[in-house]
C-alpha positions as CSV (number, residue, x, y, z in Angstrom):
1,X,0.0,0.0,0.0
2,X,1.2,3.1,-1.4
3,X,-0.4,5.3,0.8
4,X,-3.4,5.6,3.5
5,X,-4.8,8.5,1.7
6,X,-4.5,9.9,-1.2
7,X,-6.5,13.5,-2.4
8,X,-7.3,14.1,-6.1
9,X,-7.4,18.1,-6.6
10,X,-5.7,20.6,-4.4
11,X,-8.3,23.4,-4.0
12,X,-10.1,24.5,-0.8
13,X,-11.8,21.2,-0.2
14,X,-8.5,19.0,-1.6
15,X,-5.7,20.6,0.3
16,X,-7.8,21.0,3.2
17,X,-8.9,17.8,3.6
18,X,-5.1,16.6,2.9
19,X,-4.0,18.1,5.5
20,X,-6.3,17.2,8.2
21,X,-5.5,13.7,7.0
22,X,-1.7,14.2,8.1
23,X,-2.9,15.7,10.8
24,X,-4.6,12.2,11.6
25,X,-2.0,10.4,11.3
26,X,-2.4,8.9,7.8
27,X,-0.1,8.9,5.1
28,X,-1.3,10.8,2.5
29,X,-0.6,12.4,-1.2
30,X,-2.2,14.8,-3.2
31,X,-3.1,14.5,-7.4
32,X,-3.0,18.4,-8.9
33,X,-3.0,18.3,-12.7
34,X,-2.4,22.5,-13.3
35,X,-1.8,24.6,-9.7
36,X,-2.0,24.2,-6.0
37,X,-4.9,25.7,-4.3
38,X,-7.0,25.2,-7.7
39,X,-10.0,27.1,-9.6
40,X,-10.5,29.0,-6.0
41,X,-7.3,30.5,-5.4
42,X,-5.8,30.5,-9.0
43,X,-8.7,31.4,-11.3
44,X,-11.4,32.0,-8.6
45,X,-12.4,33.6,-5.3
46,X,-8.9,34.8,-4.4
47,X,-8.2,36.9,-7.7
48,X,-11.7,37.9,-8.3
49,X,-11.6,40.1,-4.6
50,X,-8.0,41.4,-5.5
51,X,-9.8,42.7,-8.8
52,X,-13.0,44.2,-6.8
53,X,-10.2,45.1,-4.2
54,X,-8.8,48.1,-6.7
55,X,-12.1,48.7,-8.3
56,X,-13.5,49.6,-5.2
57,X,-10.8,52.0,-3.8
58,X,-10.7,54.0,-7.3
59,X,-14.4,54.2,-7.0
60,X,-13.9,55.6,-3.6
61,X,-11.5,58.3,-5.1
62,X,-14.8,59.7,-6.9
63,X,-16.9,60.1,-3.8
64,X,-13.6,61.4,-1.6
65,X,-15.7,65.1,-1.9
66,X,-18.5,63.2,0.6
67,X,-15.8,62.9,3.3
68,X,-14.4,66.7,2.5
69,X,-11.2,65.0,1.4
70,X,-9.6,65.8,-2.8
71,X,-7.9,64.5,-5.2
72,X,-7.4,65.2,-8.5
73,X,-6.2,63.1,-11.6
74,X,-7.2,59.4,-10.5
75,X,-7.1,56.5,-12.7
76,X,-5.7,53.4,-12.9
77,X,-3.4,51.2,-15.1
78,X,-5.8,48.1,-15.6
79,X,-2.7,45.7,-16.6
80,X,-1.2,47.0,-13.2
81,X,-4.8,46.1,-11.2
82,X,-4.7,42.7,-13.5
83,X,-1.2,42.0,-12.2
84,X,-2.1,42.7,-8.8
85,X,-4.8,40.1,-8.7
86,X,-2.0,37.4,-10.5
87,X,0.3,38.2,-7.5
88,X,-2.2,37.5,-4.7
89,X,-2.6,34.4,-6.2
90,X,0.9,33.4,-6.9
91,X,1.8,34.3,-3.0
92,X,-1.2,31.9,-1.9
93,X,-0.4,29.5,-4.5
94,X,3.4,29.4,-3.0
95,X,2.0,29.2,0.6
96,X,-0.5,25.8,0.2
97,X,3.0,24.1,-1.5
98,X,4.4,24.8,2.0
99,X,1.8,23.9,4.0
100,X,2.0,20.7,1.7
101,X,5.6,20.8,2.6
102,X,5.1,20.8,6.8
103,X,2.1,18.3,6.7
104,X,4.7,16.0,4.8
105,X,2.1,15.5,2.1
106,X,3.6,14.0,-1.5
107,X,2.6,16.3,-4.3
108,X,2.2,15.0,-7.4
109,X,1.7,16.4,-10.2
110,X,-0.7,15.3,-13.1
111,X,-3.8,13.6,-14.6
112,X,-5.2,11.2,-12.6
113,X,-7.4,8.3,-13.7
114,X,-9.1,5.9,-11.0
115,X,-8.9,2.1,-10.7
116,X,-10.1,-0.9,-8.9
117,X,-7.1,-2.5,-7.6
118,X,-7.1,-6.1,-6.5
119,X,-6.9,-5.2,-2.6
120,X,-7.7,-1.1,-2.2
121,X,-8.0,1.7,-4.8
122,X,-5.8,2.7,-7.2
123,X,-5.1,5.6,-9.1
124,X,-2.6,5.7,-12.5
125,X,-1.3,9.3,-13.0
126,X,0.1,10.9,-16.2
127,X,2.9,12.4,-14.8
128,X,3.4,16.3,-15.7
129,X,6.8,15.9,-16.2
130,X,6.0,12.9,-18.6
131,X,5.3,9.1,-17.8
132,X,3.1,7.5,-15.5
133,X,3.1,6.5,-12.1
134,X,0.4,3.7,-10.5
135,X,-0.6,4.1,-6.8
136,X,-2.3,2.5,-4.2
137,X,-4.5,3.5,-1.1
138,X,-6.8,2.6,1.5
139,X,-8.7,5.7,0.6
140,X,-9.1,7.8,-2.3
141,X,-11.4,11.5,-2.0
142,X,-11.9,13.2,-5.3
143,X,-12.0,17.2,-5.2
144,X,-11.8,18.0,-8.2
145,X,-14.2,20.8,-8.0
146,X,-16.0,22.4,-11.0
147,X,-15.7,24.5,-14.1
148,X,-18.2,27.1,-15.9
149,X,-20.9,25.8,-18.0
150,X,-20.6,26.4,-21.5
151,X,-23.9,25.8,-24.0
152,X,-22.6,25.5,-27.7
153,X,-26.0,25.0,-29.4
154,X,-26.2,28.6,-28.9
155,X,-23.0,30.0,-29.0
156,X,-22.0,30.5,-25.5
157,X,-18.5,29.3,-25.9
158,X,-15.6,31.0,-24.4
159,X,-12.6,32.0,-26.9
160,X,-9.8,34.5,-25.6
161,X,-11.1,37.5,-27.1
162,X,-14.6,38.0,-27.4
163,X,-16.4,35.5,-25.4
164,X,-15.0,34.8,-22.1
165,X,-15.8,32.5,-18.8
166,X,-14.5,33.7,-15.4
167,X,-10.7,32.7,-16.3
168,X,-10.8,34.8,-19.5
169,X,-12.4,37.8,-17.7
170,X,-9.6,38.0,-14.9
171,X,-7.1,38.2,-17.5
172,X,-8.1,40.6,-19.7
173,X,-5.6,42.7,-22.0
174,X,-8.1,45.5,-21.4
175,X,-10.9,46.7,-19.9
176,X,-14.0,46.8,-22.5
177,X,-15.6,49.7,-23.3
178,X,-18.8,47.9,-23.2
179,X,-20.1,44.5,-22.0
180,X,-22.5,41.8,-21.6
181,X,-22.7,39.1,-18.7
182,X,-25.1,36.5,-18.9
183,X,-26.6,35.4,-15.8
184,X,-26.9,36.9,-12.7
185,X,-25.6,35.0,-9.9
186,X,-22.6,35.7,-7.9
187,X,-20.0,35.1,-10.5
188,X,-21.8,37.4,-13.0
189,X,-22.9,40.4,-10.9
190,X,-19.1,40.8,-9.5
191,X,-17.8,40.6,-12.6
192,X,-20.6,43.4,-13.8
193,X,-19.7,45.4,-10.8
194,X,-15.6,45.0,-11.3
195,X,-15.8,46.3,-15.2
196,X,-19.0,48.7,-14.4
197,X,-16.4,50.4,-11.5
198,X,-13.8,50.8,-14.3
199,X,-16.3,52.9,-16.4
200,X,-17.2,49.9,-18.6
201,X,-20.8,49.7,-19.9
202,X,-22.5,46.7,-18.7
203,X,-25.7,45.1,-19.4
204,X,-26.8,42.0,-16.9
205,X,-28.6,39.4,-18.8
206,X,-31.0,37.4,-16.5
207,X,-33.2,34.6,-17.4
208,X,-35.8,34.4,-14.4
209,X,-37.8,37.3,-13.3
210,X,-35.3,39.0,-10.8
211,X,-31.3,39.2,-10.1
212,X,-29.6,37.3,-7.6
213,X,-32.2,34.5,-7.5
214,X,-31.2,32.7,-4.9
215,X,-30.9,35.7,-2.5
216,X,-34.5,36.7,-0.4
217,X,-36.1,38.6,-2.7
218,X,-36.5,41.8,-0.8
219,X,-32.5,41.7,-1.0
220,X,-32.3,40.9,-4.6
221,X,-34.9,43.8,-5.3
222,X,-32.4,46.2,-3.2
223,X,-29.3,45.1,-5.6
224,X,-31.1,45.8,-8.7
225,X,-31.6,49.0,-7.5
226,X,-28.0,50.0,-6.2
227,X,-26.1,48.9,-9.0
228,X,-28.7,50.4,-11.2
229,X,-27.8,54.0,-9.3
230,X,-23.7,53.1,-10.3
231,X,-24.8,52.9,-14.1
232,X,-25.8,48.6,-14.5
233,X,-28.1,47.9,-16.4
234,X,-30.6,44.6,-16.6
235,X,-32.9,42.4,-18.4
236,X,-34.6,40.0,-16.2
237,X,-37.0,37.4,-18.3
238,X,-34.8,37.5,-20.8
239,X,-33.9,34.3,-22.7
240,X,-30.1,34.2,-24.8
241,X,-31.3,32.3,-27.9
242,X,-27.4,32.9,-29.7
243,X,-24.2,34.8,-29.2
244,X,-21.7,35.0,-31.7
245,X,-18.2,36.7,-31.8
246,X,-18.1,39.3,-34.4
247,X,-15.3,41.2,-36.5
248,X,-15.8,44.2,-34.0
249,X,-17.4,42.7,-30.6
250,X,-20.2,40.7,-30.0
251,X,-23.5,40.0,-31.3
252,X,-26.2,38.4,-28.7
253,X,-30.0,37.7,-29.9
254,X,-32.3,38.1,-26.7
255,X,-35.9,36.9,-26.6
256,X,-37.5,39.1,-24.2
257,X,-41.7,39.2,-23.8
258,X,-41.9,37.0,-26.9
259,X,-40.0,39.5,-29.0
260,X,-36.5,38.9,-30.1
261,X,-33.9,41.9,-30.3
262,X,-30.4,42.2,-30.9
263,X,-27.6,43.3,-28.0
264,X,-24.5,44.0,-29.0
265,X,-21.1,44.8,-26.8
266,X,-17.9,44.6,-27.3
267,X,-17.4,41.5,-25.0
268,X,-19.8,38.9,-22.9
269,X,-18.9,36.9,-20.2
270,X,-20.9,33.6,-19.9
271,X,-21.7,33.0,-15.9
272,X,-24.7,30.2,-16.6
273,X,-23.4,28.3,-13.7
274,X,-21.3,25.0,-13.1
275,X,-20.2,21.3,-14.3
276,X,-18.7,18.9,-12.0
277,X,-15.0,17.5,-13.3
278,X,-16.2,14.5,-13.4
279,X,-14.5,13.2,-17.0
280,X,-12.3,10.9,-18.0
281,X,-11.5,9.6,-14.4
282,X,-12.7,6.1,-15.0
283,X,-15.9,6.6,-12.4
284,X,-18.6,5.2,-14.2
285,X,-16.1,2.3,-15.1
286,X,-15.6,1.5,-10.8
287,X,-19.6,2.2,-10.7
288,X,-19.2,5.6,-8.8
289,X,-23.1,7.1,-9.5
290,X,-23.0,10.7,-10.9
291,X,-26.1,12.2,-11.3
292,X,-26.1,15.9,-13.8
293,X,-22.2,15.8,-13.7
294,X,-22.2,15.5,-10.1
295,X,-20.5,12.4,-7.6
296,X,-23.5,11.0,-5.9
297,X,-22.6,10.6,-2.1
298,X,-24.0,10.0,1.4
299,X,-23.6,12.2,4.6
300,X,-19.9,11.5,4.9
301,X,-18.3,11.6,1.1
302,X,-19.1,7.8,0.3
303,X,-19.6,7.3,-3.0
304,X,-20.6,3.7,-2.2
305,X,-17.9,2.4,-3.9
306,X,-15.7,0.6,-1.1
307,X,-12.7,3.1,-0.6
308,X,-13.6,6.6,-3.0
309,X,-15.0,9.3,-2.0
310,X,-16.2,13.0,-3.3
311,X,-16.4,16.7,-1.8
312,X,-17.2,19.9,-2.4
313,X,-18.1,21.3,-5.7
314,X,-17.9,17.9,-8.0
315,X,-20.4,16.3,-4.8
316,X,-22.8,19.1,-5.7
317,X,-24.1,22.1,-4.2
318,X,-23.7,24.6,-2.5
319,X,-20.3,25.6,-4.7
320,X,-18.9,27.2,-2.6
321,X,-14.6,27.1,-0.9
322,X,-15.9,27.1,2.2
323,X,-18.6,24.1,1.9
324,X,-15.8,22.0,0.0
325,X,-13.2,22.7,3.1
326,X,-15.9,21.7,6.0
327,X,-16.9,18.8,3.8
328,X,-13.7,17.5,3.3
329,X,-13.0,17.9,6.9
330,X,-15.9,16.0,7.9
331,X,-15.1,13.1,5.5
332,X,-11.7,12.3,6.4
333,X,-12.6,12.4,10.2
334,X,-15.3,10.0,9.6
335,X,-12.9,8.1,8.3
336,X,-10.7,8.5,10.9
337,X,-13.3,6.9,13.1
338,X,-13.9,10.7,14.9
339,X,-17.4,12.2,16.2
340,X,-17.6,14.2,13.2
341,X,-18.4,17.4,12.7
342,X,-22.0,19.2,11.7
343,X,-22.4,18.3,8.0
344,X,-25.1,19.9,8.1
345,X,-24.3,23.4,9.3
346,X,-25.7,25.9,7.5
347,X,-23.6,27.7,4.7
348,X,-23.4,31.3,4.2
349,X,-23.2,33.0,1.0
350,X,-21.5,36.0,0.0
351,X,-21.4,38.3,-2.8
352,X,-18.7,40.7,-3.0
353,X,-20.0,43.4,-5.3
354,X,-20.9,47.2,-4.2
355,X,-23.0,46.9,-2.1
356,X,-21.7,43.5,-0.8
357,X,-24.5,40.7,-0.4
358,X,-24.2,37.8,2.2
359,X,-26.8,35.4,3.4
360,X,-27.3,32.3,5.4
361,X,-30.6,29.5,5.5
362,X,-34.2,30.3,4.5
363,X,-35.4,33.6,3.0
364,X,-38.5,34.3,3.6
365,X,-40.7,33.0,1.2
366,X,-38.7,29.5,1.3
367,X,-39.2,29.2,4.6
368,X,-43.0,29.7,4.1
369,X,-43.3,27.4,1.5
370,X,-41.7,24.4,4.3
371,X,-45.2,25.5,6.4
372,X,-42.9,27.6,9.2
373,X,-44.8,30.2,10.4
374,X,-42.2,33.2,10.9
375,X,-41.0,36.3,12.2
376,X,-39.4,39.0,10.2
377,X,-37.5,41.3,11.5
378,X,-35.9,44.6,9.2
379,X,-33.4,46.9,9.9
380,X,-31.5,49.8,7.8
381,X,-28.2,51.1,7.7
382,X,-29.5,54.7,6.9
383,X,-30.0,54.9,10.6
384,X,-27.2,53.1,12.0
385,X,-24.2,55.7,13.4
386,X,-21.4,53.7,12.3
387,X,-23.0,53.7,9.0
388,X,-23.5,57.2,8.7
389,X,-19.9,58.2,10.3
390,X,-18.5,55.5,7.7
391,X,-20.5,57.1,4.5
392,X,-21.9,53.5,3.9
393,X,-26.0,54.1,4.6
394,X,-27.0,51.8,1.7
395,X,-28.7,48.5,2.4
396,X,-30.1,46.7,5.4
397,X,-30.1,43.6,7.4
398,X,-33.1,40.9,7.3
399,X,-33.4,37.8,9.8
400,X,-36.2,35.3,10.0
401,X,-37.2,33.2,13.0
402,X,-39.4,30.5,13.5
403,X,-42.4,31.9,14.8
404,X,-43.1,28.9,17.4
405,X,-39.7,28.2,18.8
406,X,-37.8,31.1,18.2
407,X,-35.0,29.9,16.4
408,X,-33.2,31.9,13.8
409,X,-33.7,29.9,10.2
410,X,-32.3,32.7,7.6
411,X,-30.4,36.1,7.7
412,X,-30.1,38.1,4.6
413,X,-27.6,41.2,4.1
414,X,-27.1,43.7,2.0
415,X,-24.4,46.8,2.6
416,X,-20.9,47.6,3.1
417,X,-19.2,44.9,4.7
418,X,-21.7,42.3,5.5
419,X,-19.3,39.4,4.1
420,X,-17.3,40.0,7.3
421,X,-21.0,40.4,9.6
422,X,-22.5,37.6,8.3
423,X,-20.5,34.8,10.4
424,X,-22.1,36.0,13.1
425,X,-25.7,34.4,11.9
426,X,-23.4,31.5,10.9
427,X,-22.3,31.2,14.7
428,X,-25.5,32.1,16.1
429,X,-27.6,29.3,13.9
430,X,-24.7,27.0,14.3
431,X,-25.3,27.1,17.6
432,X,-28.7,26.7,17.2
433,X,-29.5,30.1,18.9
434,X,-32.9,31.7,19.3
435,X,-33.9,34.9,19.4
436,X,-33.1,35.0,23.6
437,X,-29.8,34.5,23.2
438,X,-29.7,37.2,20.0
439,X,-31.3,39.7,22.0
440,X,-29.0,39.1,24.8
441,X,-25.8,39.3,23.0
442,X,-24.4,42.7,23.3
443,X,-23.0,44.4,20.4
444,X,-20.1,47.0,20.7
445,X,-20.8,50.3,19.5
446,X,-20.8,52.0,17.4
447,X,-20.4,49.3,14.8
448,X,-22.0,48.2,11.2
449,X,-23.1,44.9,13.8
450,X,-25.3,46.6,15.8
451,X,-27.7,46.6,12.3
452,X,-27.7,42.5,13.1
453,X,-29.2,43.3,16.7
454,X,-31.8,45.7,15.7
455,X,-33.1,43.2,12.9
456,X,-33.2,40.7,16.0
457,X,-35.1,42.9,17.9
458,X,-37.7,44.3,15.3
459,X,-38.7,40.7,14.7
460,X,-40.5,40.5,18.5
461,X,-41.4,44.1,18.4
462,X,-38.2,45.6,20.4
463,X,-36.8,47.1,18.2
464,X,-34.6,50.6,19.5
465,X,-33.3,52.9,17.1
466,X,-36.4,53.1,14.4
């Protein structure tokens, strides 16, 4: 036996999980075919909040008048913001190879294809550096994660310089003078709000009736409306029937209330969601169930296939880093024979446009549609000092309790900041608080936090400050 454990895919749920193995005591190695850390920290959420990083402090340099500061001549050098975002993600590229280093977990790097040996898994690898090399080991966990969606029938395709997914877009040779991004979700709206801060003129395309879909809709409604003041605009109920590349931009033909029109830009990014890297790994060969390019697993990464496993994005949603870490920590202590942690904990959400969006469980009308009778309680930033001291009035916080045992089931955020606030729901519902212990917490002051109090409050009527 080659090894006890061995990880295929180094991002946030691979490298993770690797090294809680060591941590356990197993001996383990880890399968990356392109970089350490993966889509999340190469090509994902790391550069993507480098890039919103500078477009939000030169859009600050155009409201400096608000806080009776100047400054005159600001711009930027978008191959200097691009390289920027590259160089975040080199350093934490370099610093998972050392944690890789201290854990004393083998890297190896190349394609990996999965077997059934005679007496435990085993996995051939195509070697980067050329040839192959066939391992062994009690247990194998895929993490190979995800890539973006692509729908040739009609065009949506990436190529380098008209049509792009996320990769393309964070490597840009310039910024585009004017753009399209279809689909919504969180990939497309920070993309949207990166170019749109950088004075490029972006259109949102959205196939269901409102942005964000996923968010509580009184939240999604909010968004619309805010990046609509910085200059976005939308089309909501709007289905891409083709988009083609053109000598000069792009060419997209929309049907929109049964009539069909014609967008053009001079780029579109495609953000239509995910597909599990599922391919050409030999799984439906070992009998490993996938189900719409997805592992099928149970409620510790079991594939049901004696000795594989699968977390975070290719086991399915949510796709998110932080999921694919806490799953892949879960599995490997279940392994390990360990009282393993909450699968089940809920899993915020964040969206780091301007304003920034973050939420956690059931909005609203979810919640109603389980049969849970609720309370809703509301509260602004417009009225919260911190808020107004800080310039950043825009946006509220939303939490909903069950009605009957006062337990907090959803939080939904929208304003400066609340990707940092919004742990505090995770915590609170973690810890399966109700609104007692909310109410009871006390929140220093003055801070943005105090927002997630008053929202507490104004769901039982004690509400302070409005």
């Amino acid at each position: 036996m080659d090894f006890d454990v061995i990880v295929i895919g180094s991002g946030p749920g691979g490298y993770v999980t690797a090294i809680r193995a060591s941590q356990l005591g197993f001996k383990t190695a880890i399968i990356e075919r392109e970089l350490l850390g993966g889509i999340c920290l190469n090509w994902g959420c790391i550069p993507t909040k480098a890039l919103l990083k500078s477009a939000e402090v030169y859009e600050q340099l155009g409201h400096l008048g608000d806080y009776g500061l100047k400054v005159e001549g600001a711009s930027f050098d978008f191959d200097a913001v691009v390289k920027r975002s590259r160089g975040v993600s080199t350093q934490l590229n370099a610093g998972v190879a050392f944690l890789m280093k201290k854990h004393k977990i083998e890297v190896i790097e190349g394609v990996a294809k999965l077997e059934k040996g005679a007496a435990a898994p085993k996995v051939v690898v195509a070697l980067k550096a050329g040839g192959s090399r066939s391992l062994t080991a009690k247990h194998v966990i895929l993490a190979t994660g995800a890539r973006a969606r692509t729908l040739p029938a009609i065009g949506l395709v990436p190529d380098s310089e008209r049509i792009w997914t996320y990769r393309e877009a964070l490597v840009p040779k310039a910024a585009p003078q004017s753009l399209l991004v279809i689909g919504s979700g969180a990939i497309g709206i920070e993309f949207a709000s990166f170019y749109r801060a950088l004075g490029s003129d972006v259109t949102v395309i959205e196939s269901l009736p409102r942005i964000l879909p996923v968010e509580d809709e009184e939240v999604s409604k909010a968004a619309q409306k805010a990046f609509e003041k910085r200059g976005l605009k939308f089309r909501v109920d709007a289905t891409v029937k083709s988009l083609k590349a053109t000598k000069t931009g792009v060419s997209l033909e929309l049907d929109s209330a049964g009539k069909t029109e014609t967008l053009s830009a001079d780029v579109a990014i495609v953000a239509v969601g995910i597909v599990g890297n599922v391919e050409d790994m030999g799984l439906e060969a070992l009998g490993v169930k996938i189900e719409r390019t997805h592992v099928v697993t149970d409620g510790h990464g079991a594939t049901g296939v004696p000795g594989f496993y699968a977390i975070g994005d290719v086991a399915g949603p949510p796709w998110l880093a932080h999921k694919a870490s806490h799953e892949g920590v879960h599995c490997i202590e279940n392994i390990a024979g360990l009282p393993s942690s909450n699968l089940t904990a809920p899993i915020p959400g964040c969206t780091y446009s301007t304003p920034q969006i973050a939420s956690i469980g059931l909005t609203e009308a979810l919640a109603k549609d389980k049969g849970i009778e609720v309370k809703v309680g509301r509260f602004p930033f417009r009225v919260n000092g911190k808020a107004i001291a800080s310039g950043e009035t825009e946006g509220f916080v939303k939490t909903v309790f069950d009605a009957k045992t006062g337990a907090l089931i959803g939080a939904h955020m929208i304003g400066a900041e609340v990707t940092e606030m919004i742990q505090g729901y995770a915590l609170a519902m973690t810890l399966e608080a109700t609104e007692a212990e909310l109410h009871a917490t006390v929140y220093p002051h003055p801070t943005m936090s105090e927002a997630m109090h008053e929202s507490a409050l104004d769901a039982f009527g004690k509400v302070l400050h409005i």
